[in-house]
C-alpha positions as CSV (number, residue, x, y, z in Angstrom):
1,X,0.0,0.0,0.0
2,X,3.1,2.6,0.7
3,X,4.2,1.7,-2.9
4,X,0.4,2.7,-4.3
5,X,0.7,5.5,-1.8
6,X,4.1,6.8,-3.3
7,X,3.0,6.5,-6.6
8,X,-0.2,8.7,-5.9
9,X,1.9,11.2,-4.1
10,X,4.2,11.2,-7.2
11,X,1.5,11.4,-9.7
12,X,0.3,14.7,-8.1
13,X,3.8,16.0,-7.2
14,X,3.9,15.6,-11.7
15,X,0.2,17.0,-12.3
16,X,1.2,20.1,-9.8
17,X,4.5,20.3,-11.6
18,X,2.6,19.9,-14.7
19,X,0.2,22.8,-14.2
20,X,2.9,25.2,-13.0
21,X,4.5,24.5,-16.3
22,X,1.1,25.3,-17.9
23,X,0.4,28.7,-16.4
24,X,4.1,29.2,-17.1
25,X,3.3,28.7,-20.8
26,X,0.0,30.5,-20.0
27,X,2.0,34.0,-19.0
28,X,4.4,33.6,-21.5
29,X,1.5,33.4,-24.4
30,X,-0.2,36.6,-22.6
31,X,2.8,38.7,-22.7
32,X,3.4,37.6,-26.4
33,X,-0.3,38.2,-27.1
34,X,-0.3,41.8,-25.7
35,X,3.6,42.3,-27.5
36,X,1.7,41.8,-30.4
37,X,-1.1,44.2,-30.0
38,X,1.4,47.1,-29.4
39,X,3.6,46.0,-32.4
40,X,-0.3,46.2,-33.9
41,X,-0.7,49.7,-32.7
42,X,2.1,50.7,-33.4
43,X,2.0,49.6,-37.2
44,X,-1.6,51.5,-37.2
45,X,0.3,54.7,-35.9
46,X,2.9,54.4,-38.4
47,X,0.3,54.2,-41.0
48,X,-1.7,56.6,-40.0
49,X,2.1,58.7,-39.9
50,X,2.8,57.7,-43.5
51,X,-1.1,58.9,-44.7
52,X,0.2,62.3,-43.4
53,X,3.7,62.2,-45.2
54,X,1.8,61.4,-48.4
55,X,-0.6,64.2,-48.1
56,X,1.6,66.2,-47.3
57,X,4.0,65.3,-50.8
58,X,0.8,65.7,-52.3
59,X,0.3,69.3,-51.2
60,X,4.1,69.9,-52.2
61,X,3.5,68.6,-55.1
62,X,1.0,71.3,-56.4
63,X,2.9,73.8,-55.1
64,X,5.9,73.2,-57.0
65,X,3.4,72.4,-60.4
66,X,1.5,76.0,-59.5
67,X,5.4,77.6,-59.3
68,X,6.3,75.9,-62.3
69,X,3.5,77.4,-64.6
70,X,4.2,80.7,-62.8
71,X,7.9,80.6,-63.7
72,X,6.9,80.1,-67.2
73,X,4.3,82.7,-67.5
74,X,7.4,84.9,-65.5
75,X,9.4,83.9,-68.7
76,X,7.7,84.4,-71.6
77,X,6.6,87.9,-70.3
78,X,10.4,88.3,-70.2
79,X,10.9,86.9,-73.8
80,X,8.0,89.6,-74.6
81,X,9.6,92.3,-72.8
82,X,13.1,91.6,-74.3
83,X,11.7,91.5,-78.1
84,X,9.8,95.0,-77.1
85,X,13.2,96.6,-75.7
86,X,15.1,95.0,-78.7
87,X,12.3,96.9,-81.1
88,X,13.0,100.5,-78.9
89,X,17.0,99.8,-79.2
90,X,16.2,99.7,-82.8
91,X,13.6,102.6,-83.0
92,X,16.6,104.4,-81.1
93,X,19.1,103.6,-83.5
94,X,16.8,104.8,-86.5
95,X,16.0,108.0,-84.3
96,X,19.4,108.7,-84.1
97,X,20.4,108.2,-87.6
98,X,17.9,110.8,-88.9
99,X,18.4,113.5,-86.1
100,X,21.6,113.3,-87.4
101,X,20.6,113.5,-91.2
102,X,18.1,116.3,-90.4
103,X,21.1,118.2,-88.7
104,X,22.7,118.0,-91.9
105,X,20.0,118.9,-93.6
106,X,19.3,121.8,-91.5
107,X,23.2,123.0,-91.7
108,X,23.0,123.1,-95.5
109,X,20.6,125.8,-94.9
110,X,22.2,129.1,-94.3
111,X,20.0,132.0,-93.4
């Protein structure tokens, strides 16, 4: 009967040993499970970061497209200013050249 008796006590000394080993397991697959919901959150956050960053290119984006087609308007009002300076030079020159025909013209006269 002390054998059977052993045997019992050893049994249960196991299935004790047994469940401690289990809730062991049991933490450890809590503390996994809430690692993974803060990974979770985090990931959610990082999206939610990254949404942001893309709207954000987006808006920097039509900025720089709005400045481009300002710079170009900003050039070809230059081009047009340029060719109307380059026509005044030239209506200048032409000035010039008959003020100083008409002074001739005027100095032939003697009165």
């Amino acid at each position: 009967m002390d054998i059977v008796t052993n045997e019992v006590k050893q049994g249960v000394y196991m299935v004790d040993a047994a469940g401690g080993s289990f809730q062991h397991i049991l933490e450890s697959i809590r503390n996994v499970a809430l690692q993974i919901e803060q990974v979770s959150k985090a990931t959610q956050g990082m999206a939610g970061n990254s949404e942001n960053v893309l709207q954000a290119i987006a808006a920097v984006s039509g900025i720089s497209e709005d400045a481009a087609a300002s710079i170009q308007q900003v050039a070809a009002s230059t081009e047009e200013q340029l060719a109307s300076m380059q026509e005044a030079a030239a209506s200048s020159a032409v000035l010039g050249q008959m003020a100083e025909e008409l002074q001739e013209t005027v100095g032939r006269f003697k009165v």
